[in-house]
Structures are given as C-alpha cells and as structure tokens.
C-alpha positions as CSV (number, residue, x, y, z in Angstrom):
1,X,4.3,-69.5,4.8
2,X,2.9,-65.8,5.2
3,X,3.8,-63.4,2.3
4,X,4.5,-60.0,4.4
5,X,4.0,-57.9,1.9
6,X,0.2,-59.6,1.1
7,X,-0.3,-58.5,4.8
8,X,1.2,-55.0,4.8
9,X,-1.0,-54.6,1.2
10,X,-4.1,-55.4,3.2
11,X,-3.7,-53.7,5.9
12,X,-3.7,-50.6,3.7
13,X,-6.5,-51.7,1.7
14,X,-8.4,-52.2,5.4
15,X,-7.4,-49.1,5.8
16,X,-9.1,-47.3,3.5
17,X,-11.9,-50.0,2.9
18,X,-12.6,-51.4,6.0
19,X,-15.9,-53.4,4.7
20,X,-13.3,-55.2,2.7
21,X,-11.4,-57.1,5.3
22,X,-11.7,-60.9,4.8
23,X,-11.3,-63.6,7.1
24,X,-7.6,-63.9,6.2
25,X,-7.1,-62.0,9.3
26,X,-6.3,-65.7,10.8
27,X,-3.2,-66.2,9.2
28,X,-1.2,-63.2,10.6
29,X,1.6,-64.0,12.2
30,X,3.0,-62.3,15.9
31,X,5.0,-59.8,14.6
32,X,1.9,-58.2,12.8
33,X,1.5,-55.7,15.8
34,X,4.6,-54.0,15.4
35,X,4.0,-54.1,11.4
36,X,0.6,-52.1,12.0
37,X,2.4,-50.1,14.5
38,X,5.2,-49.0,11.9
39,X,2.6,-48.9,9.1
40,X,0.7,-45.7,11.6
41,X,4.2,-44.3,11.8
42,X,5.0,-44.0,7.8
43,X,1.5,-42.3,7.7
44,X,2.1,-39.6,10.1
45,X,5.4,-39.0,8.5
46,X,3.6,-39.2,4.9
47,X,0.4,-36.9,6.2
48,X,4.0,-34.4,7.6
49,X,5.4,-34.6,3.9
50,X,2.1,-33.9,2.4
51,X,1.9,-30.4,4.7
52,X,5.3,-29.5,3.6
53,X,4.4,-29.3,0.1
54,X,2.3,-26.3,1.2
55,X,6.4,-24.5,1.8
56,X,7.2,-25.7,-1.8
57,X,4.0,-24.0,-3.7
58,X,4.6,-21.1,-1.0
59,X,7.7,-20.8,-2.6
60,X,7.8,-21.5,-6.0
61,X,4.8,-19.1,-6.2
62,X,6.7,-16.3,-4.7
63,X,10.0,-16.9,-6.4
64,X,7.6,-16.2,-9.9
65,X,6.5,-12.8,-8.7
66,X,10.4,-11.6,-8.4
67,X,11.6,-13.1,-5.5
68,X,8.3,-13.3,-3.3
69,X,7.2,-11.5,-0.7
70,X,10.7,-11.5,1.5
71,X,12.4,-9.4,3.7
72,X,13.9,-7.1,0.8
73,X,11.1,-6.5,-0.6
74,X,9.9,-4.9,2.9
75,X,13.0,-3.4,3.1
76,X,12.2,-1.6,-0.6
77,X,8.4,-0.2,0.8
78,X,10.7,1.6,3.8
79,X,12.7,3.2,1.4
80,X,9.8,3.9,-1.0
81,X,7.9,5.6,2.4
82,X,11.1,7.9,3.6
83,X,10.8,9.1,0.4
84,X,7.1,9.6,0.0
85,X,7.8,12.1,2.9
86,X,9.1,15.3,1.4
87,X,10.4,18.5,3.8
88,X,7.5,20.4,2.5
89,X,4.5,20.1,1.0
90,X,4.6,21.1,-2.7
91,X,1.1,20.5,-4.6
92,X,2.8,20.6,-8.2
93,X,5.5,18.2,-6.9
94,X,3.0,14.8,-5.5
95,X,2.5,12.3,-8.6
96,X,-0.8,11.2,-8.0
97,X,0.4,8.7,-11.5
98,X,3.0,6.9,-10.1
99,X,1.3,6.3,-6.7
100,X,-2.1,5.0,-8.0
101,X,0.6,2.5,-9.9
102,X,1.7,1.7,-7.1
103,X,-1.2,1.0,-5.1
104,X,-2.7,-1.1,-7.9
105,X,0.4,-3.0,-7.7
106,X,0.1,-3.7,-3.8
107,X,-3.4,-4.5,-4.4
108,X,-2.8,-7.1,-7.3
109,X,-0.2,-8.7,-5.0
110,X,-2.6,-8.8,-2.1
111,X,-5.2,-10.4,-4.3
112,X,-3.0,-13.2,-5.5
113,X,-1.1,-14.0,-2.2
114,X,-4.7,-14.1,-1.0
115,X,-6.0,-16.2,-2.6
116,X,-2.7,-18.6,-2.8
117,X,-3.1,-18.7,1.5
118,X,-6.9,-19.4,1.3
119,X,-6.2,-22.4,-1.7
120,X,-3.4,-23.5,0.7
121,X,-5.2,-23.2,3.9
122,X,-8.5,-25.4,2.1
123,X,-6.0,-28.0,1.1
124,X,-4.3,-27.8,4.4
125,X,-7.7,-28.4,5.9
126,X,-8.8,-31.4,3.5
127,X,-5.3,-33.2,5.0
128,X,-5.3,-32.9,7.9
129,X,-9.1,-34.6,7.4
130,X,-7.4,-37.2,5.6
131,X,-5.1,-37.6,8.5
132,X,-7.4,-37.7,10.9
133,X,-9.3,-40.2,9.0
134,X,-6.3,-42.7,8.6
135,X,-5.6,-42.5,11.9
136,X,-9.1,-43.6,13.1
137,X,-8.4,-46.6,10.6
138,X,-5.4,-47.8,11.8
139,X,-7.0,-47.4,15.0
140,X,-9.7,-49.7,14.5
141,X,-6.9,-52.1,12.5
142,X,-4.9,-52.3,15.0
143,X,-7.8,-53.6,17.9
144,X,-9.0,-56.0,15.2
145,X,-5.2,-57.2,14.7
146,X,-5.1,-57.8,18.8
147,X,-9.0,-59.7,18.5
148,X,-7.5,-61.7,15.0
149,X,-4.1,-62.6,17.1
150,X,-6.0,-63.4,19.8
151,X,-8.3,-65.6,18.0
152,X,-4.9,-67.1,16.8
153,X,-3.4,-68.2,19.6
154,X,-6.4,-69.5,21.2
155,X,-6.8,-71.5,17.8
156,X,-3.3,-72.7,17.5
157,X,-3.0,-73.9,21.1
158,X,-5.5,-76.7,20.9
159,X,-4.6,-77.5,17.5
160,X,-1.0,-78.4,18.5
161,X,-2.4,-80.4,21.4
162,X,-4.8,-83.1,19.6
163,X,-1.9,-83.1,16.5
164,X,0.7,-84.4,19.4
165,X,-2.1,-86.4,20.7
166,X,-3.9,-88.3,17.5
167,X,-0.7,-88.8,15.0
168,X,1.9,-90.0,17.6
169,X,4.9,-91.4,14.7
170,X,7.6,-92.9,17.2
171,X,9.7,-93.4,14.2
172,X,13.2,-91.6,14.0
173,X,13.1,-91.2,10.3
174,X,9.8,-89.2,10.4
175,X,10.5,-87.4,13.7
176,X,13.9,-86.3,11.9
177,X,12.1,-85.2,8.8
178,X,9.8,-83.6,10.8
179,X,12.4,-81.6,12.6
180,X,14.4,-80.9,9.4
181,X,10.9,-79.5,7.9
182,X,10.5,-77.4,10.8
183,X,14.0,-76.3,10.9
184,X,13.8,-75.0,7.5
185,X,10.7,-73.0,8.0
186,X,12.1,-71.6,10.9
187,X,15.1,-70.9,9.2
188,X,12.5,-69.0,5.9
189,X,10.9,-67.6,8.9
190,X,14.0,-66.0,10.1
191,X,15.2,-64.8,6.5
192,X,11.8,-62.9,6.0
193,X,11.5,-61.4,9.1
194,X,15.3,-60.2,9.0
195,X,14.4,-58.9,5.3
196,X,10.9,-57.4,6.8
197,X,12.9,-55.7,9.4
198,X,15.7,-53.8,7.1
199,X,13.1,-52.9,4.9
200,X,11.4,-51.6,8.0
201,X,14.7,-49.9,9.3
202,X,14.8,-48.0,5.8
203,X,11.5,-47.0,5.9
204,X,12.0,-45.5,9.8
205,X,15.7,-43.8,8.5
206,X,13.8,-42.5,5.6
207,X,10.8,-41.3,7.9
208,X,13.3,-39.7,10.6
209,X,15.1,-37.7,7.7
210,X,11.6,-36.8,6.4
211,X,11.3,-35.4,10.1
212,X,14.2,-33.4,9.5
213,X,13.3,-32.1,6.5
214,X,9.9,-31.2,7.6
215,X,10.8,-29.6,10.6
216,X,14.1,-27.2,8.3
217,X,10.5,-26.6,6.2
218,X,8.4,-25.4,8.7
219,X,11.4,-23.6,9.9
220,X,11.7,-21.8,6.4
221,X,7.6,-21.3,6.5
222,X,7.9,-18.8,10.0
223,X,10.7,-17.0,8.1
224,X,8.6,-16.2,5.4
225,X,5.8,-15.4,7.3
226,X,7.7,-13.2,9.7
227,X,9.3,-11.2,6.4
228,X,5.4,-10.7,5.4
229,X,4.3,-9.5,8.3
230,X,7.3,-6.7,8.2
231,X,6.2,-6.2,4.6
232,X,2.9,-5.3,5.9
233,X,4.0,-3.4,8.8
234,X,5.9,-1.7,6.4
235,X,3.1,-0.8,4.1
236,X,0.7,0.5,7.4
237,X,3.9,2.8,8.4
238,X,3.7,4.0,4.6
239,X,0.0,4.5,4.3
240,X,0.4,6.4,7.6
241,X,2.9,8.8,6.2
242,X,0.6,8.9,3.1
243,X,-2.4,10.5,5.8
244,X,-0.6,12.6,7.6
245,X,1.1,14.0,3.9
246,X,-2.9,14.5,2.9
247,X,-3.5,16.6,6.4
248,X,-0.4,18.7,5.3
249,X,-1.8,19.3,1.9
250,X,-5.5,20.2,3.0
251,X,-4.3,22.3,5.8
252,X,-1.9,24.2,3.3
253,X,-4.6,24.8,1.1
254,X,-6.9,25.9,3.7
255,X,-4.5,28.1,4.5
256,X,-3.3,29.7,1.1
257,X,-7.6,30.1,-0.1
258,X,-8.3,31.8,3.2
259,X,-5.3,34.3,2.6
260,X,-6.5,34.8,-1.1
261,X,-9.8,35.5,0.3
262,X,-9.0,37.6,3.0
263,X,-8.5,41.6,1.8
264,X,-4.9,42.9,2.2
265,X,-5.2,46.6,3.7
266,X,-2.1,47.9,2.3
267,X,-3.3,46.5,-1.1
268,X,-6.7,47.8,-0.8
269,X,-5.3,51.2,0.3
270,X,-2.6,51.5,-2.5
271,X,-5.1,50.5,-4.3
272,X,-7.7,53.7,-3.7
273,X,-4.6,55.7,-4.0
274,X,-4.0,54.4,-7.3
275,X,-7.3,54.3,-8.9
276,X,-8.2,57.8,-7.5
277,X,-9.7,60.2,-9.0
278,X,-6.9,63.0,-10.3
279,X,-7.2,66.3,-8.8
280,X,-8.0,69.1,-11.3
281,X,-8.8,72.0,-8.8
282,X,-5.3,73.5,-9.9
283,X,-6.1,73.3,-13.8
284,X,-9.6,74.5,-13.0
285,X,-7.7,77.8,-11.2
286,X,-5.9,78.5,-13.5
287,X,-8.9,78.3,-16.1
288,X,-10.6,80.9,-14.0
289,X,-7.7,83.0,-14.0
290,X,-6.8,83.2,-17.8
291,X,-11.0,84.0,-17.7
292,X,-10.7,86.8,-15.5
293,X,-6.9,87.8,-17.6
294,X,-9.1,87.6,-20.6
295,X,-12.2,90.0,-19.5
296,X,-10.1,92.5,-17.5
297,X,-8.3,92.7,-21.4
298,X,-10.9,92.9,-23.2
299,X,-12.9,95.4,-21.2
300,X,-9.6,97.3,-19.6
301,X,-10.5,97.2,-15.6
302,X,-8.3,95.8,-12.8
303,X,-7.7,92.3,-11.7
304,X,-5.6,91.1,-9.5
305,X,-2.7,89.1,-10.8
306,X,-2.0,85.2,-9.5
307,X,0.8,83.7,-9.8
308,X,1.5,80.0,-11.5
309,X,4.1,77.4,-10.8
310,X,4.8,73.7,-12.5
311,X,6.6,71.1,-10.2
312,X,8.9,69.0,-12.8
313,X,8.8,66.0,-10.5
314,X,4.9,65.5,-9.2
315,X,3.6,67.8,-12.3
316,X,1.2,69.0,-10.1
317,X,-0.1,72.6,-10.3
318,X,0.0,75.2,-7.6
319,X,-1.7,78.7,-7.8
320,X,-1.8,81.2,-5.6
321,X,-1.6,85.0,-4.6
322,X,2.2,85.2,-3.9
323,X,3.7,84.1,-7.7
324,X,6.5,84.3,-9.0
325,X,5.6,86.3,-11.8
326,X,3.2,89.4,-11.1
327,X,1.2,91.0,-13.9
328,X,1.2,94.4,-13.9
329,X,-2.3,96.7,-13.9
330,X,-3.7,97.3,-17.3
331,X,-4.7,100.7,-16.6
332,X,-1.1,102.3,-15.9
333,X,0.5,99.7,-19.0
334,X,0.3,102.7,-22.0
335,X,3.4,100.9,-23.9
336,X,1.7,98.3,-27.0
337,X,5.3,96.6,-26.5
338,X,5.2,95.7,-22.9
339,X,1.4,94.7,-23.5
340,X,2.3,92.3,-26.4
341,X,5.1,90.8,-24.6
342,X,2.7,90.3,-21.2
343,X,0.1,88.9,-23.7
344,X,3.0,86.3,-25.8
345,X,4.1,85.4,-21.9
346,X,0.8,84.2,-21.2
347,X,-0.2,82.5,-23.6
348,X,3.0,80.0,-23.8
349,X,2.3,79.4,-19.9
350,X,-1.4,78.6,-20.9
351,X,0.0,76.2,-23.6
352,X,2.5,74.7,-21.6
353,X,-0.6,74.1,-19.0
354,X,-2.4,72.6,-21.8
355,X,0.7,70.2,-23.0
356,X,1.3,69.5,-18.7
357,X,-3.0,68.3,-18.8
358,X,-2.5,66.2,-21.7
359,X,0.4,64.2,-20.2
360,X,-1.6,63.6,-17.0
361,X,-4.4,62.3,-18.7
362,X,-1.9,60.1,-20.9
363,X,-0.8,58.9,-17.5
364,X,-3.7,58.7,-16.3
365,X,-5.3,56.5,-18.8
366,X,-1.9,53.8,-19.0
367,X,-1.9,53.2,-15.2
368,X,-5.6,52.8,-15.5
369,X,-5.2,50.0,-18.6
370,X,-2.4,48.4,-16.3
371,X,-4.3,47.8,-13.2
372,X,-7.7,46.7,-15.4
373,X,-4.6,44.0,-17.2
374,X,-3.4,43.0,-13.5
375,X,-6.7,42.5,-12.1
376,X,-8.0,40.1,-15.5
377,X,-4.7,38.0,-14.7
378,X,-4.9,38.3,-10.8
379,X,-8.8,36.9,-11.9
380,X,-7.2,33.8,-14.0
381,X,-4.8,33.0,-11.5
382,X,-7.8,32.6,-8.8
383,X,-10.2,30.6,-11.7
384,X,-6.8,28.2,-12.3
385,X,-6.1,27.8,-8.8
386,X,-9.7,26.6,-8.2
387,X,-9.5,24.4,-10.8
388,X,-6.5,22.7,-10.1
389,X,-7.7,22.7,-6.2
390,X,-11.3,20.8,-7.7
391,X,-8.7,18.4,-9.2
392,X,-6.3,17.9,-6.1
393,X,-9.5,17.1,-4.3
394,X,-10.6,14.6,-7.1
395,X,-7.4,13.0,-7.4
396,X,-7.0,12.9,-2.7
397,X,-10.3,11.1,-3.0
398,X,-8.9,8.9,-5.5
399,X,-6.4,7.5,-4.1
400,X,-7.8,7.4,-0.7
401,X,-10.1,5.2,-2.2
402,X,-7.4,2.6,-3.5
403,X,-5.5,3.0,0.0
404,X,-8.5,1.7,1.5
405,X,-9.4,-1.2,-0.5
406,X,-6.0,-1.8,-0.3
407,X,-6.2,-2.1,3.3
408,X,-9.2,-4.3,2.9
409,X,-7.0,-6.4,1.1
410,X,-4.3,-6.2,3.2
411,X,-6.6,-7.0,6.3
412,X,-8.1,-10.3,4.4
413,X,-4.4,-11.3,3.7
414,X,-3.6,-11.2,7.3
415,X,-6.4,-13.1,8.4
416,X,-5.4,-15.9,6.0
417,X,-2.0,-16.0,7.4
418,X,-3.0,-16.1,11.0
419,X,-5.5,-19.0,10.3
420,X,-3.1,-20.8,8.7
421,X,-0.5,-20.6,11.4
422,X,-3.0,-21.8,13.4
423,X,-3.5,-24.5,11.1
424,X,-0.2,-25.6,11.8
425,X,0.7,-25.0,14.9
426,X,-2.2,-27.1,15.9
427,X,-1.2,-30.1,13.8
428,X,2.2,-29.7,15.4
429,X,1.1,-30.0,19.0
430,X,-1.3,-32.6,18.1
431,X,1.7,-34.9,16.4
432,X,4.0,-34.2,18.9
433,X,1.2,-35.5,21.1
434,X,1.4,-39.1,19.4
C-alpha cells in the first residue's frame, strides 16, 4: 500500500529541495497527477494569503496612529485649509507656532507611512520571489511525476505479464484467496482515496473562501489607498492656499513700506507751516515805535503817532498809520495831566505787548516739544515695524522650508504607493493568468 500523505510530504520536500528526490518516485500511484496539481493550487492560494497580510499590517499600523490615514482624516486637512484662508491678510493674526506644528506633524506621518510602504513593498517583492520560485518547482515536479508514471506503467505492464505467465495456480482455493486479497486492497484503495479526496475537497473549500477573503482584502487595500491619495490632494490644495496667503502678505508689505517711504505732501506742507519760523515784524514795529515815542519825549519834537491793535483769536499784531488810538503832538500838549495819562496809556499797551510775546514764545516752544515727541515715536514705530518685517521674513522662510521638505516627503510617499499598486496589480493579472 502507498501512504498518501508520505507522497504529498515529498512532494513538498522536492519542492523545495529538489536534489533530494529519491527513487521512491516509482511507487506513486495514478492519481498522483491531480495530487501535484491540487498541491500548485493550495500554493497559489497560500502565496494570495501571504500578500493579504500586507492589508492587516496596513491596517493595524494605521489604526495605532488614530484611525490611519482614512477619508476623515482628509476630510479634517479641507477644513483645516478653508480656514487657513482668512478674508484679509492680517500680519499680527498668522501663527507661524501652530503651523510649523503642524507641518512637523504631516512630515512625521509622511516619514512613517513611508517607510511602512517601502518595508511592505520589499516584503511584497521577496513573495512574490518565493512564488515564482515554488511555481518553477512544482513545475519541474509535476514533468518528473509524468516521466516517474510513465516509467510506472511501462514497468507494471510486463511485470503482470510474466507473473500470469510463470506462476500459473489452477487451484480454486488459491485463485479465491487471490481474489479476496485483491478485493480487499481494492477495497483500502478505495477508502484512502475517498479519504484523500475530502481532505482534498476541504482544502479546495478552504482555498476558494481564502479567494474571497483575499479578493474583500484587496478590495479594502484600493479603499485606503484612494482615501490617501484624497488626503494628499488635500494637503497640495492646502499648501497652495498656504502660497498664495505668502503672495498676499509680501505684496501687503510691499505695499504698506513703499507708502511709509513715500513723502505725504499735505504732511510735509503742514508740516513747514508748523515748524515755521514765527513772524516778529509786528513786535519789531512796534519796538521802533515806543523808540521813536521815547526820543520825541525826551527831546520834545514831533512824531507821527501809529496806531496798535491785538487780535484775541490769532494774537497776532497789526500796526499801522490809521489806529485806533492817535497820540496827540507834544508840542501843543502844555497840560502835565494829559501828558501823564498819554504816558500811563502807553506803557500798559507796551506791557500788555510784552505779556502777548511771552505767550507766543510759550506756544511756540510746546508745539515745538510736541512735534520733536511725535517724530521720536513716528521714528520707533518705523524701527519696530522693520523689525517685526526682518522677523516675518525669517519666520516665511521658515516654514517655506518645512512645506517643501514636506513635499519631498509627500512626493517619496506617493511614489511608494504607486509602485506598490503596481506590485499588485501585476500579481493579480499574472494569477488570474493561471
């Protein structure tokens, strides 16, 4: 009798040590064929299961890192982009902080998904080797199965022919003992190959559910890829709202340093008006005239009189020959009265002129104070705006930087996924080939 599972054991052990196969080969029986064929079948479906355990790490991998890399999480870097896009551009308002967080958090995530796709894609490639190399063995088995049952038959025939011929037993005893023996290994036969061929039936249900299982995988595997590839659509639409935010910004500042830099007319003009100097002609008129009061006093002659005014509102001085109060000639005054009173008239008007040049100057001097105070803080302002636009520009570079190793990332990521779709869909069409 032939033990099946003795055969089935080395035919896996020729399988994967070929220089190992004895000359036991003779004792296969005719059913051997479809045993090798069933044995190539449970390998393709083992070399299937094997490739679906890449969906499993995939998995259990991204279900540690909160859920993976699905379609919410995509969902989550849309919302995070509409709102990375203000109305308007505000400098004070970007948080440079929480966005170099979040770029170092992309990029951490790139880096391990990664290098989870390129551990999965070398596995995935040392396989689908192994696969290759199995079925090149069962190959090669199964021709020297068709030489070995050849050899068999042609061995058997001739062997049956001089038994009939040299031990001819005409007794009915022997020839019914011989039957009875023959009857009862056909009968063990029979048993063992029915028991060979439920085991194989199991082994084909199980293989055809591993199918199904395999194919619901692979299945899940395109879903997940497809919700990465929105996730990183998603990120491109936010890194493009990120540039065209940057252009805003630099064109704003462009735009507010060239109108700091640029003179403002009105400004400059109220600005001559202010810091002009103040007119003293009328003060210096009226110090002539209290000289020429004074000498035509003291020495008695003539002068002609001018008259004085004080505006209350501009407390400017106006002098002129048409006054409103005249002073009389000297000569035809005889009354020491009238000449005292003239003289106590003039000389409260000369201190009231006095009091009316001390308050201009007081003026004078606080505006001046107030526009050297505005011009030292108009000067801070400018130093603090250039300082925070040296930063701005520090902090742009910055993170432009990150977004584009980020990218980098990104990109290797990508390629990873594409080669191992590839990976599979070529295993797929060559297994659906077989």
């Amino acid at each position: 009798m032939v033990d099946v599972h003795s055969i089935v054991s080395r035919l896996h052990l020729g399988a994967t040590f070929p220089h190992r196969i004895k000359p036991t080969w003779n004792l296969l029986p005719p059913f051997a064929r479809r045993v090798a064929a069933q044995s190539r079948r449970i390998h393709a479906a083992m070399a299937m299961l094997r490739v679906s355990s890449y969906r499993k790490l995939f998995e259990e991998d991204g279900c540690s890192e909160n859920g993976g890399l699905g379609a919410p999480c995509a969902g989550q870097y849309r919302a995070s982009a509409r709102r990375a896009a203000p109305d308007q551009c505000d400098c004070d308002k970007l948080d440079f902080a929480a966005a170099k967080t979040l770029s170092r958090e992309g990029l951490s995530r790139f880096v391990k998904d990664r290098g989870l796709i390129a551990a999965l894609n070398d596995r995935l490639v040392r396989l689908i080797k192994l696969a290759h190399c199995f079925e090149e063995e069962n190959k090669s088995l199964e021709f020297q199965i068709l030489d070995l049952q050849e050899k068999l038959d042609s061995q058997m025939t001739p062997s049956r022919t001089s038994s009939a011929v040299v031990v001819p037993d005409r007794s009915l005893d022997a020839a019914v003992e011989r039957l009875r023996r023959q009857r009862d290994e056909i009968l063990c036969d029979t048993e063992e190959l029915r028991k060979e061929l439920e085991c194989l039936q199991e082994e084909y249900e199980k293989a055809a559910q591993l199918r199904v299982l395999i194919q619901q995988e692979r299945q899940d595997v395109s879903q997940e890829v497809d919700a990465v590839t929105a996730e990183c659509l998603a990120l491109r639409e936010q890194v493009a709202i990120y540039e065209q935010q940057l252009a805003n910004m630099e064109a704003q500042h462009s735009t507010e340093v060239g109108t700091l830099l640029q003179p403002d007319h009105g400004m400059v003009s109220a600005a001559a008006l202010k810091f002009g100097s103040p007119d003293i002609s009328p003060i210096l008129d009226v110090k002539e005239y209290y000289c020429q009061l004074a000498q035509s006093l003291q020495f008695e002659c003539g002068a002609s009189s001018s008259a004085v005014a004080l505006h209350a509102d501009g407390k400017e001085l106006e002098v002129g020959g048409t006054a409103r109060s005249t002073v009389k000639d000297l000569s035809k005054i005889k009354d020491v009265g009238e000449m005292k009173d003239l003289i106590s008239r003039l000389q409260k008007e000369l201190a009231e002129l006095e009091r009316c040049g001390e308050e201009l100057e007081d003026e004078v001097e606080m505006k001046r104070a107030a526009y050297v105070e505005q011009i030292a803080e108009l000067k801070c302002t400018i130093d603090e705006m250039r300082h925070k636009e040296a930063d701005l520009k520090a902090q742009m570079s910055d993170q432009c930087d990150d977004y584009q190793e980020l990218l980098s990332e990104k990109m290797a990521r990508d390629m990873e996924i594409a080669a191992y779709r590839s990976l599979m869909e070529e295993e797929e069409a060559r297994l659906c080939c077989l």
